[in-house]
Structures are given as structure tokens and as C-alpha cells.
C-alpha positions in Angstrom: 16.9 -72.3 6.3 19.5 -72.5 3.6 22.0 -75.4 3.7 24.8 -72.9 4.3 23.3 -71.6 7.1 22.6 -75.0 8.6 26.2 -75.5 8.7 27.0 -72.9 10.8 25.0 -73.8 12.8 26.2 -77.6 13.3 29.5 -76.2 14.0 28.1 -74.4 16.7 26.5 -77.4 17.7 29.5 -79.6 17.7 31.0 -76.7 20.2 27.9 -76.5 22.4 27.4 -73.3 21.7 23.7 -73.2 20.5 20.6 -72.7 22.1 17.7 -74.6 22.3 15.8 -72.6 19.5 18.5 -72.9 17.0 18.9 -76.5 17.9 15.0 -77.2 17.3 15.9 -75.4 13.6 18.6 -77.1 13.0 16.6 -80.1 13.5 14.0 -79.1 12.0 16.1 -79.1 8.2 18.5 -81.9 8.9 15.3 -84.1 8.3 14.7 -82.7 5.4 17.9 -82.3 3.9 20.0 -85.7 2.9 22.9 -82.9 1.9 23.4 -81.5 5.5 22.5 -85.1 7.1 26.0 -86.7 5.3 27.5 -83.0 6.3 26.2 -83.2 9.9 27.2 -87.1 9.8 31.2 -86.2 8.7 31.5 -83.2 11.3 30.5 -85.6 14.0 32.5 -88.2 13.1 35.8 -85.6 12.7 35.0 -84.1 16.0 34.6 -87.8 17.5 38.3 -88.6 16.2 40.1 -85.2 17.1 37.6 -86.0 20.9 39.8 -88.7 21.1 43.2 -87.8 19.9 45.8 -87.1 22.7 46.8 -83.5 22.9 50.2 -83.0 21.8 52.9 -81.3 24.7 55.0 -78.7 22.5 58.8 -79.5 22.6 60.9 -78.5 26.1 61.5 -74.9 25.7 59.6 -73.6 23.2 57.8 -71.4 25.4 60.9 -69.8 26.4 62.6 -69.6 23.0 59.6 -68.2 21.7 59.9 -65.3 24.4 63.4 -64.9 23.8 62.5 -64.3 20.2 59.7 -61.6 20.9 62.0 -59.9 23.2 64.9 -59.7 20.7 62.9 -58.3 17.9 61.1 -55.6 20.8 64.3 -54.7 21.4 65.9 -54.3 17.9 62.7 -51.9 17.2 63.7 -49.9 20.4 66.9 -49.2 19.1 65.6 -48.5 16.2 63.6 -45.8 17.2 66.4 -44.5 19.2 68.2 -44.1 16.5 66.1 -42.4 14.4 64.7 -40.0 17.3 68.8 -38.9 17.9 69.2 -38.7 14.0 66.2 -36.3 13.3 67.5 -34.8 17.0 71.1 -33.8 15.4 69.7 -32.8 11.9 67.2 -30.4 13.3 70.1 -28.6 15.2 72.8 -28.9 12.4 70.1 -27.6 10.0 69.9 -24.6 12.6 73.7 -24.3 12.8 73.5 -23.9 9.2 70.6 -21.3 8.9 72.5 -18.8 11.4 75.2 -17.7 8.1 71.9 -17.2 6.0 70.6 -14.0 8.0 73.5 -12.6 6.6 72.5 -13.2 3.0 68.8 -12.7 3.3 69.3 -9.1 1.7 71.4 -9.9 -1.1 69.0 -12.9 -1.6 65.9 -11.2 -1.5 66.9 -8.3 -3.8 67.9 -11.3 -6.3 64.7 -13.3 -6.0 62.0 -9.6 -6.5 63.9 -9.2 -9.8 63.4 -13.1 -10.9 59.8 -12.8 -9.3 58.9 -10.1 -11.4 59.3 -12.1 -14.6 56.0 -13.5 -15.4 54.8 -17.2 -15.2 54.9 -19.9 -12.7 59.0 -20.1 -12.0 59.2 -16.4 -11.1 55.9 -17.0 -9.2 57.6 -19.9 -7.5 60.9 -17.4 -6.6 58.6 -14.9 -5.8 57.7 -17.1 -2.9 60.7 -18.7 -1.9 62.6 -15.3 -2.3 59.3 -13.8 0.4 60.0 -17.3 2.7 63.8 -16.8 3.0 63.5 -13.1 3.8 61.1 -14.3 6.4 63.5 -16.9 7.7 66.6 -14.2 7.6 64.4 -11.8 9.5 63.7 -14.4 12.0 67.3 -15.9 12.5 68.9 -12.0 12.4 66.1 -11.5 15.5 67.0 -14.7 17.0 71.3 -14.2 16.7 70.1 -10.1 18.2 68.7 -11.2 20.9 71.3 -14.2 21.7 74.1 -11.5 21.4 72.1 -9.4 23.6 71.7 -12.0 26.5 75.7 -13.2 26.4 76.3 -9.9 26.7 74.3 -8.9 29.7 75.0 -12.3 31.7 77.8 -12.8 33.8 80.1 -15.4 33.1 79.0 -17.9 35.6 75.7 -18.3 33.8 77.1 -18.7 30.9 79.9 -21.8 32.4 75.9 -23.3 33.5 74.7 -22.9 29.9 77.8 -24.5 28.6 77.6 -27.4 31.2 73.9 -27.9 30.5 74.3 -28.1 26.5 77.3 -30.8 27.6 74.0 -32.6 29.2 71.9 -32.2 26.5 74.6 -34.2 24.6 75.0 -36.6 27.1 71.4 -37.4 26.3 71.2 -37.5 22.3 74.6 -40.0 22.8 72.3 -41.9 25.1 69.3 -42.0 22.8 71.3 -43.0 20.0 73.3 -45.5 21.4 70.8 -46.8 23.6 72.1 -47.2 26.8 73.6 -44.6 29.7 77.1 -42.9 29.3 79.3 -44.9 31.8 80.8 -42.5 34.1 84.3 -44.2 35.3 85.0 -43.6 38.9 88.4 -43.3 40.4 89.3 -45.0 43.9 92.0 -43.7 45.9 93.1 -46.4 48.3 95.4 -44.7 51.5 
């Protein structure tokens, strides 16, 4: 047994946690090593003197400040989050409010980005593609904005005051995830 290993092991012996096999080892080098005998003589003397050493009570109200701390900095990450989730929330759909007025340029952008693409080399390569994506996009917006016009126009006008109030709820809740707390709804009390 190496002497490193044997001081493991008195560790383990100090906290009663070794079995009767080890033990016998451990004996086994302590007589032979004088090293590990002063070792094994300190730990027990250390463990003897923290034995009998009172345990100190922590101060009144540390428990509950130390709560009060955890629960502040939970709570500063949950608004945190909150705030990013209604930030990336109102990008995606200004980015999409934004997209709509490029189906309209998708030709005049396409035809521009073939001729640069047909220049040889990596930049007109690189047009080539993004000239292919936004054609790809204007396609898909100009089939989105169709097929929008095409439902306004065949739904009644009832439908379309529900759509309008459930976008006004769909509001209501990115203001509530980015502030954090409910919209407060004042009520009014008529008294007769």
C-alpha cells in the first residue's frame, strides 16, 4: 500500500466509514510506516479538537435572507427571459410586416441578381444565390398576401371583427410576457 493511499483511507477511518478489511490494511502499514503513524497521529488529534468544539448557530435570519436572495435573483432571470421571449416575439412579426412590400420587388430583384450571377467568381456565385433565395421568399410572401386577400374577401365581416379582437389578444399577451405581469383590467362600479 502506498502512503497516499493509506491516507485516504485514515480519513475514512476518522469518519467510520471503512470496513473491517480495509481497517486490517490500514493497520497492517501504519506499523510499518513512521510517515503515516505521525500523519495518522495529527488527523486524530485534529478530529479530537473539531469532536469537541461547539457547533456554531448561524446569525438570526440568515436562513431567511439567504432565501430572499435566491428568490430575487430567480426572479430577475424570469423577467429576463420574458423579455427576451416578447423581444424575439415582436421582431419575428415586424420582420414579417417588412417582408410583405418585398413580393413586390422580387421581379425587379431577381432579374438584377441573374445578370450579377452570371459574372464569374465567388461574389456573383454568392448573388446568384441570394438573388434564387429572395425570388423564393417573393414567391412565398406573393402566395401568402393571395391567399390572405382571398380569405378577407370571402369572409363576412363578423369574422373578420373576431380576427381583429383575437390579434388585440394576442397583444394582450406579448405586453404580458414582456412586462411580466397580467394587463389590469379597471372595472367600473355604478352605485344606484
Amino acid at each position: 500500500m502506498r502512503c497516499l493511499q493509506a491516507t485516504e483511507l485514515m480519513s475514512l477511518q476518522l469518519d467510520h466509514l471503512l470496513d473491517d478489511a480495509a481497517r486490517r490494511e490500514l493497520d497492517a502499514h501504519l506499523s510499518e510506516c513512521g510517515s503515516c503513524q505521525q500523519t495518522w497521529a495529527a488527523m486524530k488529534r485534529i478530529s479530537s479538537l473539531l469532536d469537541a468544539t461547539p457547533m456554531v448557530a448561524p446569525a438570526p435570519g440568515f436562513a431567511e435572507r439567504v432565501n430572499a436572495r435566491i428568490a430575487t435573483r430567480l426572479a430577475s432571470r424570469q423577467a429576463r427571459k420574458q423579455l427576451v421571449t416578447g423581444y424575439v416575439i415582436l421582431a419575428a412579426g415586424v420582420l414579417l410586416l417588412l417582408a410583405l412590400p418585398l413580393t413586390f420587388l422580387a421581379g425587379p430583384l431577381s432579374t438584377l441578381g441573374r445578370a450579377v450571377a452570371d459574372q464569374p467568381g465567388i461574389v456573383g456565385q454568392g448573388v446568384g444565390l441570394l438573388s434564387r433565395l429572395g425570388a423564393i421568399v417573393g414567391t412565398f410572401l406573393e402566395a401568402c398576401w393571395l391567399l390572405l386577400r382571398t380569405v378577407v374577401n370571402a369572409l363576412p365581416q363578423a369574422f373578420l371583427a373576431g380576427l381583429a379582437v383575437l390579434m388585440a389578444a394576442l397583444v394582450a399577451v406579448w405586453v404580458q410576457l414582456v412586462c411580466g405581469r397580467p394587463l389590469a383590467l379597471k372595472k367600473t362600479v355604478v352605485e344606484s
